[in-house]
N, C-alpha and C positions, 0 to 999 in steps of 0.2 A: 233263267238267263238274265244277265244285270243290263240295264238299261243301258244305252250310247248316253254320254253326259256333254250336253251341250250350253254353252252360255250363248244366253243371246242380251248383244250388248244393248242394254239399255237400261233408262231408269224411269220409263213410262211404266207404271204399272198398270193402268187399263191393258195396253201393249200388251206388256207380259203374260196376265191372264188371257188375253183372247189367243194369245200363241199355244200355250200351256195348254187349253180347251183343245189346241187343233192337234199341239204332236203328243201324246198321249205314251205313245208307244218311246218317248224317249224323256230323259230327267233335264227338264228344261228348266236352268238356270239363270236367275240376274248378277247385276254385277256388282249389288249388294251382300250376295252369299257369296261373291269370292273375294269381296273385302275392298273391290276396285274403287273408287271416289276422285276417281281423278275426272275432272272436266277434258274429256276427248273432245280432240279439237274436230270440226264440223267446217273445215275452210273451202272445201272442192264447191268447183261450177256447178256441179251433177248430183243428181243424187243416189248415180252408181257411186261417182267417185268418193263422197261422203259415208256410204255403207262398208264401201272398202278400205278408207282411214281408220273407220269405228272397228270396224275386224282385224285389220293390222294392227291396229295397238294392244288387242287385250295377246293375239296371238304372238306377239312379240316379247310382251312385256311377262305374260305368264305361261305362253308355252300351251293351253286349252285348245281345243277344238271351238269353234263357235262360229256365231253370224250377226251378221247387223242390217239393220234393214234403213230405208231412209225413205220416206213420204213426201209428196210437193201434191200441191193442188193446182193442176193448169185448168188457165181459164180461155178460152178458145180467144175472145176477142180484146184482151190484156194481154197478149202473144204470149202465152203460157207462162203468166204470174201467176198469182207468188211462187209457184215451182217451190226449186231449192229452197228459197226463203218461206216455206209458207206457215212454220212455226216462230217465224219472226217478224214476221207482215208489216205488224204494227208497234214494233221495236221490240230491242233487245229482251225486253223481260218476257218474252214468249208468254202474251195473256190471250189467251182463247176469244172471250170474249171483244177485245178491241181488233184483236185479227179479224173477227169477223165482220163486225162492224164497218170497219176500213173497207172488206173487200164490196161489201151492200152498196156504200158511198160512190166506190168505184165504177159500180155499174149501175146505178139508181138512175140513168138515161140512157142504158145498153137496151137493146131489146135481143143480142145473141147472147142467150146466157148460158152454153154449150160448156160442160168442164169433163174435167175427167182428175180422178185420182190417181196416181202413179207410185208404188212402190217399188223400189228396186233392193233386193237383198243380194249380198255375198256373203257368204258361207268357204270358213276357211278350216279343212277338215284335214289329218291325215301330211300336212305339208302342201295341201293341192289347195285351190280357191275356185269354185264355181260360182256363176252371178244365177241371181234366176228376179223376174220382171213379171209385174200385174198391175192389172188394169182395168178399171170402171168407170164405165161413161154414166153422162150423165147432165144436170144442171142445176144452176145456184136460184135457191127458191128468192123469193120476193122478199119475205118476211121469215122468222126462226121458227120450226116446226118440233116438238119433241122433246125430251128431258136428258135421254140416254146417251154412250157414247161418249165423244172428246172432240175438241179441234173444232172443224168445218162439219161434223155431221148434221147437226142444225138445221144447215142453209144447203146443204145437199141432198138433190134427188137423184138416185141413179135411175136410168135408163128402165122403163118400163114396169116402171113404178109408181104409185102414189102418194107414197111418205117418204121421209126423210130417212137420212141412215139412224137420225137418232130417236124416232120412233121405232126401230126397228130393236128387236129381239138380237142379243150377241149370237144366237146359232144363224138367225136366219143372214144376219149382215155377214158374218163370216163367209155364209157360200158365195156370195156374189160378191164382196169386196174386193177392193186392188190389192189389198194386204192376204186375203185369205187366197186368191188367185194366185199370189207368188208363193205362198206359203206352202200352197197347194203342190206347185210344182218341185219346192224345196222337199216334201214329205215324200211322194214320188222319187224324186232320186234318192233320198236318204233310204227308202224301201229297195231298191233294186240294188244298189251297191253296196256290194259285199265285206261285211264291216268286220 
């Protein structure tokens, strides 16, 4: 039986592989193998609406099955910043390290350090579009814990936990992440309907 062939729009490749780990059972594609190189624009308020720009385009422009996902890190008591922004925190050139650093600064006399990570994917399969949404509580450490991962995992602990995401092993962060939680629900439907 040949695989469903799906692009998932991105050009994070950490992304790519922890998706890749998760849907096995389908030929999960970047938008480096379909030749894409355009700078998809990222303008919506949301970060549905941003997954759903990213998926309309490749589905537009080349006609694929695919999805896009889009990530914000809200922080309870910066009324959920950086959100949508949170790959651009600390300007345009989207650098890791000074996003993080920023968000430290920001709360270096907070004492609620409450966040949560939020992915929202849409998936545009078929002619049809379904969203699917996940979620990890949690909160922003004091100081960077860990080597692994990308982004905010550093300064993130989730919820009932004692390390950071980037202490953490790609299977084990996978099961509890906001990414693998939507992913999760995307893998689920993509099992139940009848392809």
């Amino acid at each position: 039986m040949n695989k469903l062939k799906l692009v998932f729009a991105t050009n994070n490749r950490h992304k790519l592989k922890e998706v890749q780990a998760m849907l096995t059972n389908f030929e999960i594609v970047s938008l480096a193998e379909i030749k894409c190189f355009d700078d998809i624009p990222e303008t919506a308020e949301t970060l549905e609406g941003n997954a759903i720009l990213k998926a309309n385009f490749i589905t537009n422009k080349y006609g694929l099955n695919c999805f896009a996902d889009d990530t914000g890190l809200e922080v309870e008591v910066l009324n959920n910043e950086p959100g949508v922004f949170s790959a651009r925190y600390a300007g345009k050139e989207n650098n890791a390290k000074k996003n993080m650093n920023k968000l430290l600064f920001e709360l270096d006399t907070k004492t609620n350090r409450k966040a949560q990570f939020r992915t929202a994917i849409a998936l545009n399969i078929h002619k049809k579009q379904y969203l699917f949404e996940g979620i990890c509580k949690g909160e922003i450490l004091k100081n960077k814990q860990g080597e692994s991962g990308f982004g905010y995992d550093p300064i993130f602990k989730p919820k009932g936990y004692k390390k950071s995401f980037a202490e953490m092993g790609m299977e084990e962060k996978s099961i509890i992440s906001h990414r693998g939680k939507a992913i999760e629900q995307l893998v689920e439907f993509l099992k139940e309907y009848n392809w």
